[in-house]
N, C-alpha and C positions, 0 to 999 in steps of 0.2 A: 439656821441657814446651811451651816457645811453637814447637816442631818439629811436636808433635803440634796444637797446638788452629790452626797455621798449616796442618794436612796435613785437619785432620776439622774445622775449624769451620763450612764452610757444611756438612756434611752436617748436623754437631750442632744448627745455627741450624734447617734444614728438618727435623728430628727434633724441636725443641720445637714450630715452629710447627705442625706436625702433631698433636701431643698436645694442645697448645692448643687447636685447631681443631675435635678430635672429643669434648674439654671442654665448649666451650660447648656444641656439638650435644647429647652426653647430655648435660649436667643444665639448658641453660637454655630449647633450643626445643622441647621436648617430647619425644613419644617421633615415634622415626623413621619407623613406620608410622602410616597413619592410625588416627584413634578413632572415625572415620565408617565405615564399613562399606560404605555403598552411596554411591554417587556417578552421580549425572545432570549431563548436559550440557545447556544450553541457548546456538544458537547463531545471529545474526544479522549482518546488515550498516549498523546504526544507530549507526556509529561517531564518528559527530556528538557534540557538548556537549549532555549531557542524558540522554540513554538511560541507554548507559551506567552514570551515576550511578543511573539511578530502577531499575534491574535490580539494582545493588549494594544501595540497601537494601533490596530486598524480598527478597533472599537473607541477608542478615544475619538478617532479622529472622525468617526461617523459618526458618535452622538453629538459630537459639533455642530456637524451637518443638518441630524435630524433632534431635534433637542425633543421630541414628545415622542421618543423611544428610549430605554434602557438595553445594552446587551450583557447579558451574562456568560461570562466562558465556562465550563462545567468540565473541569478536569479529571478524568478515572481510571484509575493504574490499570494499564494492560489484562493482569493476571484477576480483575472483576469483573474486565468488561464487559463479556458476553452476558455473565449473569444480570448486572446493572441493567444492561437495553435489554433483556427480554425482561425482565421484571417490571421496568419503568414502561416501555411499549404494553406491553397486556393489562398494566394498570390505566392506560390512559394519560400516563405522567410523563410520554416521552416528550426529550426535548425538541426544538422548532428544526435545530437543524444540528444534526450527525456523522460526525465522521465512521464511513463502514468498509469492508473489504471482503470479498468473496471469497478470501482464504480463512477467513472467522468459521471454526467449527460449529455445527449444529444450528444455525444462524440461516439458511437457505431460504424459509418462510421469511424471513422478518421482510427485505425488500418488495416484492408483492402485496402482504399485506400492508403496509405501514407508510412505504414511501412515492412519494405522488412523481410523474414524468416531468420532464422540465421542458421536452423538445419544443413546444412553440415559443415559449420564451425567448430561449435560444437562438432565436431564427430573428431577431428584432436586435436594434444596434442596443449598447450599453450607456445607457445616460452616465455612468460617473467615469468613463473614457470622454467625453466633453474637453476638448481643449489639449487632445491628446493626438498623437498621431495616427489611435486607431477611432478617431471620431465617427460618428454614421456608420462602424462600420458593422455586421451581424455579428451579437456576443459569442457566437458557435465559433466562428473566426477570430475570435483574439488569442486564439489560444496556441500553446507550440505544441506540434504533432502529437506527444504523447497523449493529447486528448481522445484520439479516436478512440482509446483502450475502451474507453466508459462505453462505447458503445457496444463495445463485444462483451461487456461483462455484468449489462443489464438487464434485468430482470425479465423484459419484453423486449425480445427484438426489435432493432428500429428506433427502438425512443432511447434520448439519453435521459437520464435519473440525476445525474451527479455533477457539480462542479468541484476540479482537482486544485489546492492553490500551491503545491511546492510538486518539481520537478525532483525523480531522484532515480540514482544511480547507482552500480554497484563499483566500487573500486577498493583496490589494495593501499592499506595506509604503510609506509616505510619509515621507523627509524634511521634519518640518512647518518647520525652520527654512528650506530651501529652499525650501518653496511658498510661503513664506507673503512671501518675499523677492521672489519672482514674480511670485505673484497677489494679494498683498495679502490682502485680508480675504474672496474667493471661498472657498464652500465646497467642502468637497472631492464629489467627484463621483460620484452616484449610479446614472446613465446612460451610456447609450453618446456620445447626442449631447454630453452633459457634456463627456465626455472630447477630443470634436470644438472644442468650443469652446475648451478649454485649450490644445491642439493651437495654434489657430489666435492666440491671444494670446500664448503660447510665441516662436509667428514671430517676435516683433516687439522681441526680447531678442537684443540684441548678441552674447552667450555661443553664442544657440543660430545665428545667423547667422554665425556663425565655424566651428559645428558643435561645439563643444565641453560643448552641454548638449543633452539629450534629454528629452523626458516620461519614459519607461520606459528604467532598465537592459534590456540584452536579451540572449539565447544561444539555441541551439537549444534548449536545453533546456526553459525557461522559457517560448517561443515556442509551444512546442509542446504542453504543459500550457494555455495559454491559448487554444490555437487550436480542442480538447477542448470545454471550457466554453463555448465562443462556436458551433459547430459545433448542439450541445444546444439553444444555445435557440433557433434555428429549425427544427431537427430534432425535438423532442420530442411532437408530432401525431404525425408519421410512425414515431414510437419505439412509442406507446400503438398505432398501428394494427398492427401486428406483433407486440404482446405479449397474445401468445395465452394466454399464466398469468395473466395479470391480477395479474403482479408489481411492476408499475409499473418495469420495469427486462428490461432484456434479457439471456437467456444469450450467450455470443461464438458458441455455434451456432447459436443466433434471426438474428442478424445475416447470419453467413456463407449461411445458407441461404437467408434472404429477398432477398439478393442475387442469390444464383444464379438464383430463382425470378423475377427484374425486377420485385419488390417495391419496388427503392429501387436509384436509382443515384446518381455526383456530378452529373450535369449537369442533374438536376431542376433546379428554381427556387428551392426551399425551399435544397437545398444551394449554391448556389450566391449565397445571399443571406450563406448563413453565413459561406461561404469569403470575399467582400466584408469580413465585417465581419474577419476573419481580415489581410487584405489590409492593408487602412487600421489596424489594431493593429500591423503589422510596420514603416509610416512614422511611427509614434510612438519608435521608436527606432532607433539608429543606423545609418548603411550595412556591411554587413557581419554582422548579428549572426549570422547562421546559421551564419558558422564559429566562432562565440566559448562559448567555456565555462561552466556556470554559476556558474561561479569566476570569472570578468572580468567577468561582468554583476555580480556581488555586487562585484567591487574598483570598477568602475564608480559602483556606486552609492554604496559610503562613501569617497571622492573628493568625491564631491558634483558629479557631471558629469550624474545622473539624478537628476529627483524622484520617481517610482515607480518599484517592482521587483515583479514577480510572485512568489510564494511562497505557503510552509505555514506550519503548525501545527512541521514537521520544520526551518525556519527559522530559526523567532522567538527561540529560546535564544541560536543563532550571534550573528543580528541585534544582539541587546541587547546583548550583551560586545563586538562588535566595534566598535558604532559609537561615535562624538564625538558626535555630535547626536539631540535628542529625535527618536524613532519613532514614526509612529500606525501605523494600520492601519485597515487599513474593505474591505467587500467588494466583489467586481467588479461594478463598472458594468455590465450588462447591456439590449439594446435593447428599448423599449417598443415599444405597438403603434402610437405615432405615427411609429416611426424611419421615416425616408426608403428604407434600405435593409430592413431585417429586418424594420421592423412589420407587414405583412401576414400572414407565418409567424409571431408572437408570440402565444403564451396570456397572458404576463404573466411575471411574474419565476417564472426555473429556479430550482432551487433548487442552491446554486451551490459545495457539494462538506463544507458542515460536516455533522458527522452519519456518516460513512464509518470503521468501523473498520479502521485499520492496526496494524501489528507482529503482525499476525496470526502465531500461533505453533502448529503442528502436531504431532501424538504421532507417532513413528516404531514402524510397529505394531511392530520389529524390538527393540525395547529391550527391554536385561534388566530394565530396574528400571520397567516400564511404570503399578503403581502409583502410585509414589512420582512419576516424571514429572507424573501428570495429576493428584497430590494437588498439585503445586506451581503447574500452570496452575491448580487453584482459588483456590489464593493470591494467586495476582497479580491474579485478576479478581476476588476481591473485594474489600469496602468498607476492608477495613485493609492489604492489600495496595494497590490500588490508591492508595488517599491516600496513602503510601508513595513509590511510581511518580511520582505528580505532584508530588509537596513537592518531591523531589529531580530530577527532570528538567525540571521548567518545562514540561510536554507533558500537554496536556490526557488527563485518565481513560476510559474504555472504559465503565464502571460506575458505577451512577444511588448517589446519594445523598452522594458523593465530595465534599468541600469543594476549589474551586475560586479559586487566586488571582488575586487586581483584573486582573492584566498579561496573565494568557491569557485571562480571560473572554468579550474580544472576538471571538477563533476559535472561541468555542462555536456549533453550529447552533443556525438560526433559521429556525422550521417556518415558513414568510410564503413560499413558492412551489411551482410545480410538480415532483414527481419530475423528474429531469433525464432518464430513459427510458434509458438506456446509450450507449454508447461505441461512438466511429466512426474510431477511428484506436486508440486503447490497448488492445489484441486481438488476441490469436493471437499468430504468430511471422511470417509470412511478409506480414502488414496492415501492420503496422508499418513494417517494413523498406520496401516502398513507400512509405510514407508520408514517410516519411524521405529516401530517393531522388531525389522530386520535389518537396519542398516547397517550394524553392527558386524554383518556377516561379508558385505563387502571388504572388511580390512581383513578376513582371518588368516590371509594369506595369497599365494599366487591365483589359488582357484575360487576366491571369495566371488568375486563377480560373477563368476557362473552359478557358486551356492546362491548367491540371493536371487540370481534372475529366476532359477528353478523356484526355488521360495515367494517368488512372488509372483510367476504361473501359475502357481498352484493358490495362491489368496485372492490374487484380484480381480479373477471372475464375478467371484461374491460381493468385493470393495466397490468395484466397478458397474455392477448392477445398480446394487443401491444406491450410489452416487448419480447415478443416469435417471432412477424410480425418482431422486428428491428433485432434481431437475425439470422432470414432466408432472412433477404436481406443482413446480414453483411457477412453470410455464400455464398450467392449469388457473392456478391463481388470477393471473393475469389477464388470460383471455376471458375469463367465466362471465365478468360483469363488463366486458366492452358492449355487446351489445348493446346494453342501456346508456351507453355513452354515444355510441353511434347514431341510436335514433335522438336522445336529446340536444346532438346537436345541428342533426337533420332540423328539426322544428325550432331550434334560434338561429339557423339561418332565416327562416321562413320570419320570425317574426321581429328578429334584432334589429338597432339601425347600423348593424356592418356586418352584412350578411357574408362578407366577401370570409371574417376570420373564420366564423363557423364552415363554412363549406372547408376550408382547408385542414382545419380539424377533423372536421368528419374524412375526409379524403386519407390523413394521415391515418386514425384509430382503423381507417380498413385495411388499411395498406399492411399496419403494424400486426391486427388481428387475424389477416391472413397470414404471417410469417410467423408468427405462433402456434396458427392450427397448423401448420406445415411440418414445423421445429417438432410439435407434440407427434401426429403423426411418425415423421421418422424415427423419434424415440421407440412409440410401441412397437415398431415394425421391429425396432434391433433388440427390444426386450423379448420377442417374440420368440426370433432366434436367437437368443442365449440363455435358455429356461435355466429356472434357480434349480441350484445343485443341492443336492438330498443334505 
């Protein structure tokens, strides 16, 4: 006997644990297939504290709702994402529904080809607002102003693509133990010259004469987001003159065009006031930061070696868990019209990035379960879904009537300035990347902003071509196959029993298909006139 159980006991041992093992499976975790039936994916790169979590409850709380759906969150670090969706889209494997953003490199095809319109949707009230104050009312309408962006930065004029479920902002995080260690009982700073002044009392701190304290944590990153913002407000005349929609904001083909056409270049005055205040922002913090990460700017700052950091709304979660010391926050200083450098190009305060919706999330027209998909973006963007979203992420709501807690309140927008007009460096693929190239050249000293504006007269002809060329084939895209959409919904008016939706549809694809061939038209026209350089 102790021959045998010494010859078969570990088979014996791996033969209960086996039985054991497929024990508890049947009877205690259910059954082995699922009891959900259909299953959508939703997939982003908001891998940060917070999301995350406000995505987990509003899928909790909708499979409640709908018990014969499964949703899956699909989480993918920033730094793979591009390669992820185009891999997973070309394969056929994309998820149901995507978060995307027009400042994704090399990415210009994928919205055309891949993701389906939502405007009539849109246009119909939100069943999971039921019982809310935005009852009956049209989903297009629940939403706060920042919505209108999707329209300008959609694939086909005219139609939206996208619903945004967090509002975000840009503002300055403060060490108040640290300033207040510095500056005493100075307030904190509402201006540009403000910030000149602190600058210059800073000097006179032992710490920062050693080099060991700075005004602003700094990184390329961070630098660069600010350089955006400061750019704007003396660029926003010249924004409105060029915005021929009277959208108060500009398409990235408005820009690239009215370039080529010597609408707007950097070595104006206006631009070159900005690039200044750009300039004198980069010796508020330390030597070096353009190679540093936005990771060593944030270890930088909770060290307590900087009293300001630049940041969001996608921040503030991190911020507050990580740090030792009380946080304020307050929004960027921005130059008035008495500034020395910028005040002549000043309207008054830009309005200075709260108000913009992000985690914009896309329908992939390819999905099998494409109902269920965009029954689930109505979830999320409405009033019980989104309260949902911000209880549990700490990240401000997309959707009006949302109870909003004391700690984020402060990143909510505040309508007190001018549209900021659009974007002079975060656009396109190949803008960028110059941008980035030479930026360097703005800090090399007093004449840096005139070295780069030269520098990048001389690149962004070429930048600014091909950025306008991917534009009119992404607009190409778009229009190529309306036609077959237009007649087939010519003939299910004719034979639906609600002919009223289809004509309105057909009404729209023509409306939108001529604002396409239009958009494409003035493209060639400006390509025309700015022939590629040798």
């Amino acid at each position: 006997m102790k021959r045998v159980l010494k010859e078969w006991g570990g088979l014996i041992l791996l033969l209960v644990g086996f039985l054991a093992s497929a024990a508890w499976v049947f009877f205690r975790s259910g059954p082995l297939g699922s009891d959900r039936p259909i299953v959508i994916r939703i997939a982003h790169w908001q891998i940060e504290k917070g999301p995350p979590a406000g995505i987990d409850a509003m899928i909790k709380r909708y499979e409640e709702l709908n018990p014969r759906v499964r949703v899956e969150q699909v989480m993918i670090p920033g730094t793979i994402f591009i390669q992820w969706a185009r891999s997973n889209f070309t394969a056929g494997e994309g998820p149901d529904l995507v978060e995307y953003g027009i400042w994704l490199q090399g990415m210009s095809d994928i919205p055309p080809r891949y993701f389906a319109p939502i405007t009539e949707e849109l246009m119909k009230p939100n069943p999971y607002n039921r019982g809310t104050p935005l009852e009956g009312v049209p989903w297009i309408k629940t939403f706060l102003p920042g919505f209108e962006a999707q329209l300008a930065t959609a694939p086909d004029p005219g139609q939206y693509y996208a619903v945004p479920i967090t509002d975000v902002s840009f503002r300055i995080f403060v060490n108040r133990a640290l300033f207040k260690e510095v500056f005493g009982d100075m307030p904190l700073p509402t201006t540009f010259q403000d910030l000149r002044d602190l600058s210059a009392r800073l000097q006179k701190d032992p710490r920062r004469r050693a080099g060991s304290l700075h005004l602003f944590a700094g990184s390329r990153d961070n630098a660069y987001w600010l350089m955006e913002s400061l750019l704007q407000s003396t660029m926003v005349q010249q924004s409105y003159a060029m915005d021929r929609d009277g959208l108060l904001t500009l398409y990235p083909r408005q820009t690239f065009g009215a370039y080529l056409e010597g609408r707007w270049r950097y070595d104006e005055p206006r631009m070159l006031a900005g690039l200044e205040l750009v300039r004198e922002m980069g010796g508020f913090m330390r030597p070096g930061f353009l190679q540093l990460t936005r990771d060593q700017a944030l270890q930088e700052f909770m060290r307590g070696d900087a009293v300001f950091i630049g940041g969001g709304t996608w921040d503030a979660t991190s911020f507050k868990t990580l740090a030792t010391f009380p946080i304020g926050v307050f929004r960027l200083p921005q130059p008035t019209k008495s500034d020395p450098v910028a005040g002549k190009y000043s309207m008054g305060r830009v309005y200075d990035g709260g108000g913009v919706g992000a985690m914009a999330f896309y329908l992939n027209r390819y999905s099998h379960h494409r109902e269920q998909a965009l029954d689930f973006m109505r979830f999320m963007t409405s009033v019980p879904g989104a309260q949902l979203f911000t209880d549990a992420s700490g990240w401000l709501p997309m959707v009006r009537d949302v109870k909003i807690a004391p700690d984020i309140a402060p990143f909510q927008a505040q309508y007190d300035g001018y549209a900021n007009g659009g974007a002079y460096s975060i656009l396109g693929t190949d803008v960028p990347q110059a941008f980035l190239r030479n930026m360097h050249l703005i800090y090399t000293g007093p004449d840096g902003p005139e070295r780069f504006a030269k520098a990048m007269d001389a690149t962004m002809p070429a930048a600014m071509r091909a950025d306008l060329e991917a534009e009119r084939r992404k607009s190409e895209a778009v229009v190529r196959p309306q036609d077959v959409r237009i007649v087939g919904s010519h003939f299910a008016a004719l034979e639906s029993g609600d002919p009223q939706r289809y004509k309105v549809l057909q009404e729209q694809l023509e409306t939108t298909q001529a604002d396409g061939e239009a958009a494409m038209l003035q493209m060639q026209v400006q390509l025309r006139a700015a022939p590629r350089q040798p």
